[in-house]
C-alpha positions, -999 to +999 in steps of 0.1 A: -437+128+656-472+144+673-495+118+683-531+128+670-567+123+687-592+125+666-631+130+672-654+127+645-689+140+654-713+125+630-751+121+620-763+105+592-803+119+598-797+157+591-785+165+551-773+198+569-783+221+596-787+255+577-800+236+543-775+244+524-766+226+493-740+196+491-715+193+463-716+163+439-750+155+445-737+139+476-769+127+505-761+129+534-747+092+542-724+093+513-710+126+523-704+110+560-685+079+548-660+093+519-654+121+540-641+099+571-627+076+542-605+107+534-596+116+568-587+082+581-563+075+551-549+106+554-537+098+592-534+059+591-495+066+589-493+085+619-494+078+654-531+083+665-564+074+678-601+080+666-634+084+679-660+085+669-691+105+684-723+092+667-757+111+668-784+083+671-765+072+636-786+039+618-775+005+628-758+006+589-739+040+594-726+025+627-721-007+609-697+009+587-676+028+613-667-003+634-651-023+605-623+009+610-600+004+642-614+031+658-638+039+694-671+044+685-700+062+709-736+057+694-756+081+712-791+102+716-776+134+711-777+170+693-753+193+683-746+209+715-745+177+732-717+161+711-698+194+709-700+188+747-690+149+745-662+157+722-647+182+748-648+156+779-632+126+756-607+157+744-597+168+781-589+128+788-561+135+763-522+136+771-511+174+772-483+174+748-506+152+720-527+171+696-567+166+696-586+172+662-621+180+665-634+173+629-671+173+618-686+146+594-688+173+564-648+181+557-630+166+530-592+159+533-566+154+512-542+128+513-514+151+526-533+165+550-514+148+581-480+147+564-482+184+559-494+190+593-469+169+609-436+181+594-450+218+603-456+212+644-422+193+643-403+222+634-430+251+644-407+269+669-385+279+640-413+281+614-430+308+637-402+327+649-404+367+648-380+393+663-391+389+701-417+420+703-428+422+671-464+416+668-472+396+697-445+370+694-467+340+669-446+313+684-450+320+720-490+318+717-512+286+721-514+270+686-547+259+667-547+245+629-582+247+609-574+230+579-596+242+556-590+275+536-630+297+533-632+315+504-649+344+525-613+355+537-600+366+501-635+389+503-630+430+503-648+433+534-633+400+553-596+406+546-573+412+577-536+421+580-518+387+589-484+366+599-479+344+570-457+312+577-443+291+549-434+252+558-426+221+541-455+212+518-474+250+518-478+284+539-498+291+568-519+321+577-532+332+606-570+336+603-597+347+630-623+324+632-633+287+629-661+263+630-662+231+649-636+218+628-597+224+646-569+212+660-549+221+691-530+203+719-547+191+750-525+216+774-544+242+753-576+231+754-575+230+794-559+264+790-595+277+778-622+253+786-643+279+803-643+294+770-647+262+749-675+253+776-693+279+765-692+281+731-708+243+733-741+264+745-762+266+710-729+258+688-715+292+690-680+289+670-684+326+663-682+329+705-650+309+701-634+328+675-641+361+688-625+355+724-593+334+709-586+346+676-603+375+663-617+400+647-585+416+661-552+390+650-522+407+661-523+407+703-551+379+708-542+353+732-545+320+710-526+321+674-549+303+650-536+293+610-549+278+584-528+258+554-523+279+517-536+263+497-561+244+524-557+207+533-594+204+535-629+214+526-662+222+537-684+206+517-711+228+516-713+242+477-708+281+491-680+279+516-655+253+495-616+256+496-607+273+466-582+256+444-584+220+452-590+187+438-623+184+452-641+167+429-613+145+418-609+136+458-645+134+458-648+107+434-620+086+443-634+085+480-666+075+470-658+049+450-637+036+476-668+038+500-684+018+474-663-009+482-660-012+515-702-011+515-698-044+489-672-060+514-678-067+548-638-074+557-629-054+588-604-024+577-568-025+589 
């Protein structure tokens, strides 16, 4: 079973960098907390390790984060600076265990691990082509970002791609990300200089263009994302299509409600 390293980057001062709207009337320290809720009982089954990079977060947002067994760095940061952060406590990882660099703004659902899990356990035959054909998927560094952008299933965004099918759902490949993605550590030293770089100004675009894209077929990383997606961006333009987003939403929430009512450390 893959061990998992999580780092949540997180600030609770910004609603969101580019202003655009939240979904469910959502501020911004809401949004934070059910969306770690969401992640952290998606993975609480699994082998794995979280932590959490803070952004000069309120003594209440840090508050809540340490009654979770998790590592928590409280910092005066920005957004390149904790892309940055994230990287150095990344590298520290084993080679063979996965890192998942996850932004305080994705939703999950509660299969989100499980799914992910049973896929890298058998991924060798899940991915296997006829050796030569298209670029050989399963002999290429692997990255996952869960979500599934509606922009892909636009005229003008739509690519020719492998499609992989697994227990739970499929798995396309896909030629960009944002901050949000998972890969193991042996990859991530495999293109720091590249990851370095795209730290300077937040550039995921620089990312996605020298590992994945716009070209698929012959780039030197293999990037998928689930079908339907195992999470969302919640920004009201850009949400997985087809989920159960609101219902998550809600449930989440009221859980967060909860916790903010009891002050009993979480298991």
């Amino acid at each position: 079973m893959p061990r998992f390293n999580i780092i949540f980057r997180t600030c609770d001062a910004v609603l969101s960098l580019h202003d655009v709207p939240r979904p469910f009337g959502l501020d911004k320290k809401s949004l934070l907390k059910t969306c770690f809720l969401s992640l952290y009982e998606s993975v609480r089954n699994h082998p794995h390790r979280i932590v959490v990079i803070g952004d000069r977060l309120t003594p209440e947002t840090e508050a809540f984060f340490r009654r979770f067994p998790v590592e928590v760095m409280n910092r005066e940061l920005n957004n390149e600076l904790s892309i940055r952060l994230s990287l150095d406590v990344a590298l520290d990882c084993p080679d063979l265990e996965w890192v998942y660099f996850c932004e305080d703004d994705y939703l999950h659902r509660p299969e989100t691990f499980n799914f992910i899990s049973g896929f890298l356990a058998d991924r060798r035959n899940i991915l296997a082509t006829e050796q030569g054909k298209g670029g050989d998927p399963a002999g290429r560094p692997l990255f996952i970002h869960p979500p599934d952008y509606p922009d892909r299933y636009l005229a003008r965004y739509r690519r020719p791609s492998w499609l992989f099918v697994s227990p739970g759902c499929h798995w396309r490949e896909v030629d960009s990300v944002t901050f949000t993605f998972m890969a193991e550590t042996s990859s991530l030293r495999k293109y720091e200089s590249v990851l370095r770089r795209s730290a300077v100004g937040a550039k995921d675009r620089f990312l996605s263009r020298r590992l994945f894209g716009p070209r698929l077929i012959g780039k030197p990383a293999l990037c998928l994302s689930p079908v339907p997606g195992l999470s969302t961006h919640m920004h009201e333009p850009v949400m997985t299509p087809l989920g159960p987003w609101k219902d998550l939403c809600e449930r989440y929430r009221a859980d967060v409600a909860r916790l903010d009512a009891d002050e009993t450390p979480i298991a």
